[in-house]
C-alpha atoms as one frame of an Amber mdcrd trajectory, in Angstrom:
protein
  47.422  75.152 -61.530  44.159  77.370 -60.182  45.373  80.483 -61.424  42.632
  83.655 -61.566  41.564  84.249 -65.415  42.209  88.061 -64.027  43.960  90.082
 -61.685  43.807  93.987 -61.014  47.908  95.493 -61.156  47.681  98.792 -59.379
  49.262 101.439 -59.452  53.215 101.651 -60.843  54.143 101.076 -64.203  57.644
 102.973 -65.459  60.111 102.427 -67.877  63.356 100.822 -66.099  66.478 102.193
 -67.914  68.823  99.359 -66.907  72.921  99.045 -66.473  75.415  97.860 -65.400
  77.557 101.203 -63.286  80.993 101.574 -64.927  83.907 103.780 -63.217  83.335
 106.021 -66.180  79.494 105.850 -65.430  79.902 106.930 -61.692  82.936 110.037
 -62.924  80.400 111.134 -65.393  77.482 111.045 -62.465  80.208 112.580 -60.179
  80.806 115.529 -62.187  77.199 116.113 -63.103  75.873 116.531 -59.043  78.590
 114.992 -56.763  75.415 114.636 -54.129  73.541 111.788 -56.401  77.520 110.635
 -56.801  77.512 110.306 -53.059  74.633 108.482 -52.637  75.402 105.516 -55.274
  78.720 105.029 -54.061  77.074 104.891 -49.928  74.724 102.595 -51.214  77.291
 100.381 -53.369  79.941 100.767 -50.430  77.299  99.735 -47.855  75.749  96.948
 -49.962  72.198  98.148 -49.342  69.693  98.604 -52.519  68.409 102.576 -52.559
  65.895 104.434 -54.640  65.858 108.624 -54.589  63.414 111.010 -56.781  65.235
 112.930 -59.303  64.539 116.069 -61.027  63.781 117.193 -64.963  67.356 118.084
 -64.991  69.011 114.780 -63.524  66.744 112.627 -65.704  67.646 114.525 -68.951
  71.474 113.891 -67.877  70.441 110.104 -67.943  68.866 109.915 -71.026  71.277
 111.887 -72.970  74.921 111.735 -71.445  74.554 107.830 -70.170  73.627 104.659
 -72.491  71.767 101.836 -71.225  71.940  98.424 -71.393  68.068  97.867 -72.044
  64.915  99.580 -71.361  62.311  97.230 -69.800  58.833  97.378 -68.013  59.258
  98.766 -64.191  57.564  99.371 -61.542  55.957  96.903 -59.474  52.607  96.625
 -60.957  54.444  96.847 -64.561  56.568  93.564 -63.153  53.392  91.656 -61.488
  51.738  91.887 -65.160  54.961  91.116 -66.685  54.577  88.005 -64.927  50.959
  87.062 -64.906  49.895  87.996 -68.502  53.038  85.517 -69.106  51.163  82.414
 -67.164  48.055  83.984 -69.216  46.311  86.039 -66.715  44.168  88.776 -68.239
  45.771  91.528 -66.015  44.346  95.152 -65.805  47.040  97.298 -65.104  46.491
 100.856 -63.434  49.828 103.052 -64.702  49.967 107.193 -64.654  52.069 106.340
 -68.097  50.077 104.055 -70.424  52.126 105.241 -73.568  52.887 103.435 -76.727
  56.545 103.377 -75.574  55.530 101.671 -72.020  53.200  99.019 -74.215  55.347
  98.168 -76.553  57.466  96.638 -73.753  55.418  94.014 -72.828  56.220  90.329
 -73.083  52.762  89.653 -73.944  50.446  92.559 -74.386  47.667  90.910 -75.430
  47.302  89.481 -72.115  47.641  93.288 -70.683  44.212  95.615 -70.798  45.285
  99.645 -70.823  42.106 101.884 -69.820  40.934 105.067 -72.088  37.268 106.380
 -72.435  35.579 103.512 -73.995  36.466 100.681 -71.317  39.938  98.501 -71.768
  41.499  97.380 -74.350  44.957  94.808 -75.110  48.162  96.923 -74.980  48.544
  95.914 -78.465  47.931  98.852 -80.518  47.383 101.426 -77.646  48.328 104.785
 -78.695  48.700 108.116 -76.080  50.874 111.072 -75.841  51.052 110.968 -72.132
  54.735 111.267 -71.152  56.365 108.343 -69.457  57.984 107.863 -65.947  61.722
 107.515 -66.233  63.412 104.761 -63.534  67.689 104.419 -64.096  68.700 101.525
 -62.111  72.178 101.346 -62.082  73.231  97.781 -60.670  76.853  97.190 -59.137
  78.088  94.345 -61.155  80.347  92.368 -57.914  77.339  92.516 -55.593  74.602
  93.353 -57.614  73.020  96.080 -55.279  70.810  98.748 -57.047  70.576 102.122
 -57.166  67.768 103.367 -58.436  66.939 107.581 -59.589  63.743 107.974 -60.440
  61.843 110.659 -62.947  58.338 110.904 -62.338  56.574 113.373 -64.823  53.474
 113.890 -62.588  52.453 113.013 -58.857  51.431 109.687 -58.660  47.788 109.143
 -58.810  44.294 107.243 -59.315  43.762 107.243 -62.988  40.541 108.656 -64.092
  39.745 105.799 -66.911  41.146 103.249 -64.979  39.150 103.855 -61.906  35.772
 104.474 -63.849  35.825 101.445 -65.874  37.396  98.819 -63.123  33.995  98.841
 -61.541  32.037  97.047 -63.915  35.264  94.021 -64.188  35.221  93.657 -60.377
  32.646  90.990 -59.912  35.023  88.985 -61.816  38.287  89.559 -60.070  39.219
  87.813 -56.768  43.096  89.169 -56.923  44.717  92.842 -56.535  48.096  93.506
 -56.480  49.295  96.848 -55.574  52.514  98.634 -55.548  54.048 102.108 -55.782
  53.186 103.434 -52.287  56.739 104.411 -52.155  56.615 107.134 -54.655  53.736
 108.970 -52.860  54.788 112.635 -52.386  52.017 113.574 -49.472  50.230 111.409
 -46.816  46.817 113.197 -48.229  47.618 111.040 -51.569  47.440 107.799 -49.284
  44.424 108.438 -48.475  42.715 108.676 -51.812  44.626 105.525 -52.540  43.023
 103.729 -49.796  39.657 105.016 -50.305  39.879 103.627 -54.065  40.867 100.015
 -52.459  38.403 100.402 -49.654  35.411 101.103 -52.918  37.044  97.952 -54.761
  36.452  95.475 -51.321  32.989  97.049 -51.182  31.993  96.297 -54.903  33.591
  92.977 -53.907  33.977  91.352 -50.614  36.397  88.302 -52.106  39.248  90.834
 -53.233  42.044  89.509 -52.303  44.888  92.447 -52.189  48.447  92.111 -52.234
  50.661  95.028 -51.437  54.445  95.612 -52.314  56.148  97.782 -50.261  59.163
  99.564 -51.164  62.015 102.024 -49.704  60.035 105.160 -48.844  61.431 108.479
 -49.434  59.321 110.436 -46.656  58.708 108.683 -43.253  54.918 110.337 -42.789
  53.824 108.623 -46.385  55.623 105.428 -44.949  53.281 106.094 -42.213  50.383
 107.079 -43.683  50.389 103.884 -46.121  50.977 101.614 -42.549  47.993 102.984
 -41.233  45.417 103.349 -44.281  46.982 100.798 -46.674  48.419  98.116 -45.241
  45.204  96.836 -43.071  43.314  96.446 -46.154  45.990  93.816 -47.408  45.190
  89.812 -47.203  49.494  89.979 -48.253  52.221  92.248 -47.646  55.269  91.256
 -50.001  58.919  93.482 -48.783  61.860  92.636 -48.397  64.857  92.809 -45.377
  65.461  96.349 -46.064  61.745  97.895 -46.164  61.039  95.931 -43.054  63.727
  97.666 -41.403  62.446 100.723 -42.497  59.306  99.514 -41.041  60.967  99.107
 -37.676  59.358  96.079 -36.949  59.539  92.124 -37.006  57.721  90.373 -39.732
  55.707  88.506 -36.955  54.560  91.847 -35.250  53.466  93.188 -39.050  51.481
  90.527 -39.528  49.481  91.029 -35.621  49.134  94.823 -36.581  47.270  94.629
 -40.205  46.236  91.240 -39.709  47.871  90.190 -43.668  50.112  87.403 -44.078
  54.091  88.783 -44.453  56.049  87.395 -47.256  59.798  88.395 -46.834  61.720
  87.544 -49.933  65.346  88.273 -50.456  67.984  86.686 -53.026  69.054  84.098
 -50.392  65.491  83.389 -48.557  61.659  83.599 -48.446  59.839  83.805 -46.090
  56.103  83.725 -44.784  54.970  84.965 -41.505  52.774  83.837 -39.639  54.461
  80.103 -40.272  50.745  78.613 -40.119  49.886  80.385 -42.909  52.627  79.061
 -45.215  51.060  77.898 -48.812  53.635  75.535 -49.615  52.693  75.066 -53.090
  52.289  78.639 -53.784  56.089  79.134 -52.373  57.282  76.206 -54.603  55.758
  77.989 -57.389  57.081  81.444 -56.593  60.707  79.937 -56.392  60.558  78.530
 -59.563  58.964  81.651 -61.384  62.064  83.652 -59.793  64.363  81.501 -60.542
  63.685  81.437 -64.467  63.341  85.061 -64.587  67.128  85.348 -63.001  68.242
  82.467 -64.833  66.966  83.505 -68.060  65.949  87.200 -68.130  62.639  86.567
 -69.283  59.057  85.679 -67.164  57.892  82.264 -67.050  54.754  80.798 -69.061
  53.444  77.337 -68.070  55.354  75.336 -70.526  58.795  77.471 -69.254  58.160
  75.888 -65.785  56.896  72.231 -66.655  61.366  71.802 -66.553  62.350  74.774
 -63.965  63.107  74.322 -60.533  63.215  77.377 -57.475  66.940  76.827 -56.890
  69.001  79.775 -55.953  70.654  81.724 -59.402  74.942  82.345 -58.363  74.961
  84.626 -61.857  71.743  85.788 -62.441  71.010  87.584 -65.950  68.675  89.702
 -64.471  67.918  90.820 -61.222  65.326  93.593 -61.571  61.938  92.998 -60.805
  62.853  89.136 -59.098  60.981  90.493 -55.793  57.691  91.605 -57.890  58.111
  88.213 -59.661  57.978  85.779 -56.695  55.561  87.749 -55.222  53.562  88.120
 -57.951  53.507  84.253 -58.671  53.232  83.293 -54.872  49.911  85.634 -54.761
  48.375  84.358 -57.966  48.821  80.576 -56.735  48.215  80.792 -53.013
């Protein structure tokens, strides 16, 4: 396989508190704010994944009057490294939350390089007091639709360290992929976002950029990011909801920022235009998805040399499968 030897993983990281929602899980989250109550049953009812921002006070209700199944590595950076420091990628990840507690989470941290003062450094070992970002995703067991609160301690932004000492690995890297546009707050924030891309593709021309789009909580950062963001994107990975929210067909995304669409959902994938269709690369992606939801766990090379990209009835896991097969299609293609 032509994998890079590195790839850039910009800019969500989180902890994902994971679970399955009980009847005494939803009574509990009923009694505590019967809004939030409201919304996971809609989205449950409706069978349509949703993700809302929570408060200090709702994410201190999590933590302390729910338990979880597992913590795990979220976001969609945090699940694109997951995935390529598995298949040995040396993958420097951009996070607002590069604790130990984040670090220790990953499959293979040696493979992941954390920024501070000095340059980057393997996961391994990192130490920081910075406070984490808290994701619950609370999974309906029958149809497996998420709902997702998340806790973010601090706005989402471009990370001093990171952004300092990326310039001096860019000659090297030919492969970006970005995520967490979502969780914006302002359309201002875009912009510094895009200008940070824009200096990467300067420093070098070959960057190839992958973004992963995700249910947006304001309509003028969803616009915003469609404007600044997406046309500096050789990929565009969502899936049948966010293009809704998009209001537009995957073939008329791909004329407007001129990136090649993936749509990926449990049952399908998709790339748009047809003509640019990798078919390798998509072969690939199935079977990294496929392990993960088989088996709960991200594919090295050896995992795959039996696996095959067929379609997971039961999966073990389904958090993170988009990031994965995008991830993996994006690496390969």
């Amino acid at each position: 396989m032509n994998l890079p030897s590195s790839a850039i993983f910009a800019f969500n990281a989180n902890l994902d508190y994971v679970k399955y929602a009980s009847d005494e899980d939803l009574a509990a989250i009923e009694e505590f704010s019967p809004i939030l109550s409201g919304q996971i049953s809609e989205s449950f009812a409706y069978g349509m994944q949703k993700e809302v921002a929570i408060d200090i006070r709702a994410c201190e209700f999590f933590l302390k009057k729910m338990k979880f199944d597992k913590t795990v590595v979220g976001g969609q950076a945090g699940n694109g490294a997951q995935m390529a420091s598995a298949l040995g990628v040396k993958s420097f990840l951009h996070t607002n939350y590069p604790n130990e507690e984040l670090c220790k989470k990953f499959a293979h941290p040696e493979n992941i390089m954390i920024a501070n003062e000095k340059g980057f450094a393997p996961a391994t070992g990192h130490t920081s007091h910075i406070k984490s970002g808290h994701h619950f995703v609370l999974e309906n067991k029958e149809n497996h639709i998420r709902f997702i609160a998340s806790y973010d301690p601090f706005p989402m932004h471009p990370e001093d360290n990171f952004c300092f000492n990326i310039g001096k690995e860019l000659p090297g890297i030919t492969k970006a992929f970005l995520g967490g546009f979502h969780l914006i707050k302002t359309q201002s924030r875009v912009g510094k976002f895009a200008q940070v891309v824009r200096e990467w593709k300067a420093k070098n021309p070959a960057l190839q950029v992958f973004v992963e789009l995700g249910e947006f909580q304001m309509p003028e950062v969803m616009d915003a990011t469609r404007a600044q963001i997406l046309p500096l994107a050789s990929m565009i990975g969502l899936n049948d909801l966010e293009l809704a929210q998009m209001g537009a067909e995957p073939e008329e995304l791909a004329s407007e920022t001129g990136a090649t669409i993936i749509l990926h959902t449990p049952e399908k994938q998709s790339v748009y235009p047809e003509s640019r269709l990798n078919a390798a690369a998509l072969e690939f992606a199935k079977r990294c998805a496929s392990y993960k939801a088989a088996t709960g766990k991200f594919a090295s090379d050896a995992d795959l040399v039996e696996a095959n990209g067929d379609f997971v009835a039961s999966p073990v896991e389904t958090v993170g499968l988009g990031d994965t097969f995008s991830c993996a299609y994006f690496l390969l293609a």
